[in-house]
C-alpha positions as CSV (number, residue, x, y, z in Angstrom):
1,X,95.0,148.9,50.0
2,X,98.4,147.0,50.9
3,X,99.3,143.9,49.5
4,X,100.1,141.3,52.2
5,X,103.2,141.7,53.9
6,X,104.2,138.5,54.9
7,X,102.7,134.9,55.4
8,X,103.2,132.6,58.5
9,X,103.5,128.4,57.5
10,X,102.7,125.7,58.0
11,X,99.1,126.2,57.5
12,X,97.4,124.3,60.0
13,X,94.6,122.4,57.3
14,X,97.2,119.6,56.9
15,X,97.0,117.5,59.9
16,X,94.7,115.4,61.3
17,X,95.9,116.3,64.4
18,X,95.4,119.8,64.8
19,X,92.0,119.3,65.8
20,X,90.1,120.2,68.7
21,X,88.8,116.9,68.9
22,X,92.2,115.4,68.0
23,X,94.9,117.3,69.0
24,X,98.7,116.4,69.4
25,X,99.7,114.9,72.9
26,X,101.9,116.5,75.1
27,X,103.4,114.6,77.9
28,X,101.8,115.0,81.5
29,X,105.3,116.4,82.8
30,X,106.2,118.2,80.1
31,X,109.1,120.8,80.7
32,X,109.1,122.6,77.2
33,X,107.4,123.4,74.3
34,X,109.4,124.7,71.2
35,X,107.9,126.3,68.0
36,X,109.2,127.2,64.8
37,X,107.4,129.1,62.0
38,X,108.2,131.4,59.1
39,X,107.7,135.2,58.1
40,X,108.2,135.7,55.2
41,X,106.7,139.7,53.5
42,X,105.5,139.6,50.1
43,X,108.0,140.6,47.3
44,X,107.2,144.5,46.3
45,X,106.2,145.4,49.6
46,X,108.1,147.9,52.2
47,X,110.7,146.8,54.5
48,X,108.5,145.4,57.9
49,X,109.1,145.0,61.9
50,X,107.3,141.5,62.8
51,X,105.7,141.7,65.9
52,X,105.0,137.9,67.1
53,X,102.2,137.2,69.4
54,X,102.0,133.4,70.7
55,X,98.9,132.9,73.2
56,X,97.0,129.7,74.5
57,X,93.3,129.7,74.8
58,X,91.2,127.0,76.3
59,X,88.4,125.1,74.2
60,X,85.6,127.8,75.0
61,X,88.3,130.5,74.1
62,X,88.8,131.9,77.0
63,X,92.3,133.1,77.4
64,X,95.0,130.6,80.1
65,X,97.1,132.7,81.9
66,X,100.0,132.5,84.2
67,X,100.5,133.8,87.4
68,X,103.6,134.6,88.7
69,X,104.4,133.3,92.3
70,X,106.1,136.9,92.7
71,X,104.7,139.2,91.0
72,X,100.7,140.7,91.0
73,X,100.0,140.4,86.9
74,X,98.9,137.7,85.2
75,X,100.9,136.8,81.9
76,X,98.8,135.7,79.2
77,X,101.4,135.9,75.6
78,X,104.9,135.8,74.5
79,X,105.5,138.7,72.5
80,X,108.8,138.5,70.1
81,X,109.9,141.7,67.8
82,X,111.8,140.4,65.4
83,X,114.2,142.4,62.9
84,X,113.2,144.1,59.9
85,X,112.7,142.0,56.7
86,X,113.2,143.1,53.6
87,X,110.2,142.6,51.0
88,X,110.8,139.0,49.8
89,X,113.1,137.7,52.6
90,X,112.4,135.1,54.9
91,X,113.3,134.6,58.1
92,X,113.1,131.3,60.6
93,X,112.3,132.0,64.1
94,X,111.4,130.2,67.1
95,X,109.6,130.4,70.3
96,X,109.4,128.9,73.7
97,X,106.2,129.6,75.1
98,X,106.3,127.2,77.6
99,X,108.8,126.3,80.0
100,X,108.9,124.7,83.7
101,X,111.6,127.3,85.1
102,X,111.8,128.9,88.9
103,X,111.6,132.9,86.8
104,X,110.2,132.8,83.7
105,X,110.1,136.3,82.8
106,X,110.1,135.7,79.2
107,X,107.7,132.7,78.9
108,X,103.9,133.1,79.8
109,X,102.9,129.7,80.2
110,X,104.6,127.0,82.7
111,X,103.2,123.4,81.9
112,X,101.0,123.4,85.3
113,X,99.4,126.4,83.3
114,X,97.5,123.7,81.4
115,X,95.1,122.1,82.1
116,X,95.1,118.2,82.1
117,X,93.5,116.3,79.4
118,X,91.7,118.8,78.2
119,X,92.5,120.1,74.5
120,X,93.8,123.8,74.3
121,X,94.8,126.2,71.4
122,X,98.4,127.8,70.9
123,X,98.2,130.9,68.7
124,X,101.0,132.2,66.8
125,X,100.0,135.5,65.0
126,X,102.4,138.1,63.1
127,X,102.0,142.0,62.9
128,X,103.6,143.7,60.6
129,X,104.7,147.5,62.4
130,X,106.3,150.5,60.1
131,X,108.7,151.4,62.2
132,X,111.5,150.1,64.7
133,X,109.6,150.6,67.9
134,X,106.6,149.0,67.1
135,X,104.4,151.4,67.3
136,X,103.2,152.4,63.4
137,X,100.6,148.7,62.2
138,X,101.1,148.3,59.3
139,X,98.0,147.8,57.0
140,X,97.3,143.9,55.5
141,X,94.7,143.5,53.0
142,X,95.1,139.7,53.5
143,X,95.3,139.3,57.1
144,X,94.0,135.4,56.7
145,X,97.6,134.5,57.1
146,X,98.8,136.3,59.8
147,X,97.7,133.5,62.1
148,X,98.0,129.8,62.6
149,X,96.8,127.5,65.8
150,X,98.0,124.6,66.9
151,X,95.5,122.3,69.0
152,X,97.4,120.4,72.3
153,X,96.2,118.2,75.4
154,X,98.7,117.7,78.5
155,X,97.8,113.8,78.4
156,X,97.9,113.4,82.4
């Protein structure tokens, strides 16, 4: 078995309002959401190729997706590949997974994607891949800490 390759913070125990039943407020005409998180692979480990999934489910989990005014297919995730890290680095990224734009190719949720005043769940999850195209998963004996959720409510 592999050591774990990375970790993702915060971790999400912390706040009282990252709760399904309390979760943080987000303006009825919101126009953006910005996230920022760390990955950071475990010292003595191989170099790694993040893979960073962010997705927004609604209380009974079902998935909320976006669709596209021009297009067919429903977008349901951001998906970022980030550099490779070397075993020990860190690295800072952020994410905009919402955004109230005319084209947003590169964002899968638009605020009117959310529902109003009703709680929903914002996943951020890392994969670790072997290789530059993303393609070779990486194994993670500790994959408890490869995800984080944040808990929101469009207050309309």
């Amino acid at each position: 078995m592999l050591a774990p390759l990375y970790h993702v913070f915060p971790e999400t125990g912390g706040s009282p309002f990252n709760r399904v039943r309390t979760p943080q407020l987000l303006p009825c005409r919101l126009r953006k959401l910005a996230a920022q998180f760390q990955v950071t692979p475990v010292a003595g480990g191989a170099v790694v190729y993040p893979q960073v999934r962010v997705r927004f489910y609604s209380m009974t989990g079902s998935p909320i997706t976006s669709r596209r005014d021009s297009a067919i297919a429903k977008v349901d995730e951001l998906v970022i590949n980030l550099e490779p890290l070397q075993p020990g680095t860190a690295e800072v990224c952020a994410a905009t997974p919402i955004r109230a734009v005319t084209s947003p190719q590169d964002v899968p949720i638009r605020p009117k994607d959310l529902p109003r005043n009703r709680a929903v769940r914002m996943e951020i999850s890392v994969t670790p891949f072997a290789d530059p195209l993303f393609a070779q998963p990486v194994a993670d004996s500790n994959s408890s800490n490869d995800v984080i959720s944040f808990w929101l409510m469009r207050a309309c």
